[in-house]
Steps between C-alpha positions, in 0.01 A plus 500: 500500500783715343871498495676781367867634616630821469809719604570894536854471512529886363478592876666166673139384572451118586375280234131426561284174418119608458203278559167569378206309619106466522325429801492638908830725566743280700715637820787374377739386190805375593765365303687232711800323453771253656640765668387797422059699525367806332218642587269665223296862481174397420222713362157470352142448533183450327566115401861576367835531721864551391827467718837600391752290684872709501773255394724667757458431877709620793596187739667484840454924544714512189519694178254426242656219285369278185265202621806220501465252224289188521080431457285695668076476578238691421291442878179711510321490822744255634419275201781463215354523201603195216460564141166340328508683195372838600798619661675722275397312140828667311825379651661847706837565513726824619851530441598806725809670648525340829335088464287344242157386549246283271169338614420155357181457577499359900799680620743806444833446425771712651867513317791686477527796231727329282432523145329176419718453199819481722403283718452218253800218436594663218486871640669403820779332244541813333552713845762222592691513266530870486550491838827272428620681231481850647861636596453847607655679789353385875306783692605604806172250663402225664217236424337391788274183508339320806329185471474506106379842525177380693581768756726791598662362770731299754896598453466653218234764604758575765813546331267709267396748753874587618596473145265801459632677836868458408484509102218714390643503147459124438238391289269254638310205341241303653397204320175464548217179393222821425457818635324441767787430664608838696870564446722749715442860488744607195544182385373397119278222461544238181290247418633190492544384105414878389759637296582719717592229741772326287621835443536594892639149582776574234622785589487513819891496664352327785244193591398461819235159548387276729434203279611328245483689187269463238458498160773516201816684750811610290750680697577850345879619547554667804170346640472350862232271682469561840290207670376582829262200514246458756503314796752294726452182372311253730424243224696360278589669149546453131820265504392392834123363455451155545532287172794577272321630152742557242330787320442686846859512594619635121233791545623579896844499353425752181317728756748558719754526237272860463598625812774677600432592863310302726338646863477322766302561836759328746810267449305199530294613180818584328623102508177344406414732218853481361456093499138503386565718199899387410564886552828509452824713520264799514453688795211505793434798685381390865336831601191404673153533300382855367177416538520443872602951554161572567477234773717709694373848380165440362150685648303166630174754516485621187538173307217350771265850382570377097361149593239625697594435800466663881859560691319267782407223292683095561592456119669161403674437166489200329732436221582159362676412211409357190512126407653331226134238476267843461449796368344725739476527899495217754184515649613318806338738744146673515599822538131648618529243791827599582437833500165463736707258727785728541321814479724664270508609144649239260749689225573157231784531232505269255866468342552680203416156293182496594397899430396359145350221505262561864280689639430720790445333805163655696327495784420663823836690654702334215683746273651347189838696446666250223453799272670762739774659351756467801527196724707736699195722599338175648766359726479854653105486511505174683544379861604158381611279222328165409702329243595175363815472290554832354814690504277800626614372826820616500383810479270501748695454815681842422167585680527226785181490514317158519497211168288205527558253253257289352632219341196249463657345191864497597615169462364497128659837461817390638516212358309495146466827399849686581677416825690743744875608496412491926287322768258811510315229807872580644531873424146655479485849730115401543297186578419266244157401497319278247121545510266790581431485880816431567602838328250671644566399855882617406414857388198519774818426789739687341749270461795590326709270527876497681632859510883320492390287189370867324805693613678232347334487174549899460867441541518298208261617265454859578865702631506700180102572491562821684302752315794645246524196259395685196771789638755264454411340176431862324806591620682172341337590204560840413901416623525308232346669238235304445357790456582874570367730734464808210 
């Protein structure tokens, strides 16, 4: 068996991997990854078959993106083929436009299409300090990142899109891990490390995050950091964790020392992120969460039709958050059980932590949608929420529709891992339940908890969610010249 790669990029054509082989012509090559599968065209006959596998694939109904970085098989017939020796005998290797790919023998690689020389220590020193030195003139533009630039999404996605309604004229960067990450329609797409990247995020008049920023940051004159973050805060934060670590609290207090303007979802989220990060003397804009616009607007069929699923169909969400003792999703719950018992499809997000690191989930009626590029899309696909500790339900009960929390580990959570800035046992707008049966007899009865308790929580944590949050903070923004309509 063969490796070879290839790419046609004279007329925008995917790269292509090509395996050659001996013996009966299989019906299928895939290559399949984490969180990503290509299928292969395969051809052949007469004791000899070759498939060529397009690096590109189109996920979700979308547009046809870069396979996203990580290590992908080579499964033939079902079977994933490991290297013995006769699988490609010359190392293979293709540095194209849009990702880079090698083959090592047992597995392709997938990367971003960063010139291998730059993104060494000493070539990511050099962009650094170029980056630092720089002092031209600021473009009329904004950087955008979301979640390190794993996605294109959450608040900033939002304030993007009116950004683009109001303010045509501005530039838009979208920090991005690789390109298979699908930015906005007019937006521009950097790599993350690429030249072109430190360039963007320095002269840009405007940066608009939801996390903490990374890499070497050096404030060009002029510059602003607008930090929208990402979730009412359920859990405890940075200088709030348990355990005082010395070295944790000087970092919280140079990061927010990059921010200018903080966002807040609700007044309660104003006070604890203010304390959490020492924000200071700076100011908060309380306007409700961007992200939440489409909750009130959105078209519930059409994002069910991009997962695949009918307008009569019971779909449940489950979402947890990540935890500070693992890497990638709590597996807690058997999601093809829960599925069968409830008779509904099973949509599971992993937090944005664990997108690396895991895997899809599978099974019957379970779709894994870690990888989707808007949580928003899936609160309006589902009939219910099943959640733990994740700020994702505060956004939520803009629906009022049922949450069912599934804490099976919350004394350990609350009490080793991060604690609570409230008695969620006290507040919750949904049953707690702590083992499998006893959620499934919850979502089978419908209970959903006290409608007073609910109404309550959306008092508090939702009055400004009311579908023109990014209205208001585009229009903050372009008062004060952070950057200019023309």
């Amino acid at each position: 068996m063969r490796v070879d790669f290839s790419a046609d990029v004279s007329d925008g054509g995917p790269p292509v991997m090509t395996v050659t082989a001996t013996g009966p012509v299989p019906a299928t090559v895939e290559l399949v990854g984490p969180r990503a599968v290509t299928r292969g065209e395969v051809t052949g006959g007469d004791g000899s078959w070759t498939a060529r596998l397009a690096l590109h694939v189109a996920r979700w109904g979308g547009a046809l993106l870069p396979l996203p970085s990580g290590t992908f098989d080579l499964v033939v017939d079902g079977a994933p083929v490991r290297g013995d020796g006769s699988v490609g005998e010359a190392p293979a290797a293709l540095h194209a436009p849009t990702l880079r790919a090698s083959w090592d023998g047992a597995r392709l690689l997938i990367g971003p299409p960063v010139d291998p020389a730059l993104d060494s220590d000493e070539g990511r020193r050099a962009l650094e300090q170029r980056y630092a030195a720089h002092r031209g003139a600021l473009e009329n533009a904004v950087f955008f990142e979301s979640f390190y630039g794993r996605s294109a999404s959450d608040n900033p996605r939002a304030i993007d899109r009116e950004l683009a309604r109001v303010a045509p004229g501005v530039t838009r960067y979208w920090s991005v891990v690789d390109l298979s990450v699908a930015v906005p329609e007019g937006a521009i797409a950097v790599v993350d490390g690429s030249p072109e990247w430190w360039r963007a995020r320095g002269a840009a008049r405007l940066l608009v995050v939801n996390d903490w920023l990374r890499r070497r940051f050096v404030r060009k004159p002029g510059q602003v950091v607008l930090q929208t973050w990402h979730g009412t805060p359920l859990k405890r934060l940075a200088l709030h964790r348990p355990g005082f670590d010395p070295r944790r609290a000087l970092a919280v207090f140079r990061e927010s020392r990059r921010w200018d303007i903080l966002l807040a979802q609700n007044p309660y989220s104003a006070r604890v992120l203010r304390a959490a990060y020492g924000f200071r003397r700076k100011p908060v804009w309380v306007e409700g969460y961007p992200r939440t616009d489409d909750l009130h607007t959105g078209d519930r069929d059409a994002a069910r039709a991009a997962l695949g699923i009918g307008p009569a169909e019971k779909v449940l969400l489950y979402a947890p958050t990540w935890r500070d003792d693992r890497q990638t999703i709590v597996d807690f719950l058997d999601l093809p059980a829960l599925a069968e018992a409830t008779g509904a499809v099973v949509l599971v997000r992993g937090h944005s932590r664990t997108l690396a690191p895991g895997a899809d989930e599978r099974g019957a009626r379970v779709i894994d949608v870690t990888s989707y590029p808007d949580l928003t899309d899936l609160l309006l696909a589902s009939d219910a929420l099943i959640t733990d500790y994740s700020s994702v339900m505060f956004d939520y009960s803009v629906t009022g529709r049922p949450m069912y929390f599934f804490a099976p580990d919350l004394e350990h959570y609350r009490g080793a891992l991060r604690g609570f800035y409230f008695d969620l046992a006290d507040a919750a707008p949904g049953p707690i339940v702590r083992t499998q049966n006893e959620l499934v007899r919850a979502v089978a009865a419908g209970d959903a908890g006290d409608p007073e308790r609910y109404a309550r929580w959306r008092a508090r944590f939702n009055s400004r969610d009311d579908g023109r949050a990014a209205e208001r903070v585009v229009a903050r923004i372009l008062d004060q010249g952070l950057v200019s309509r023309d």
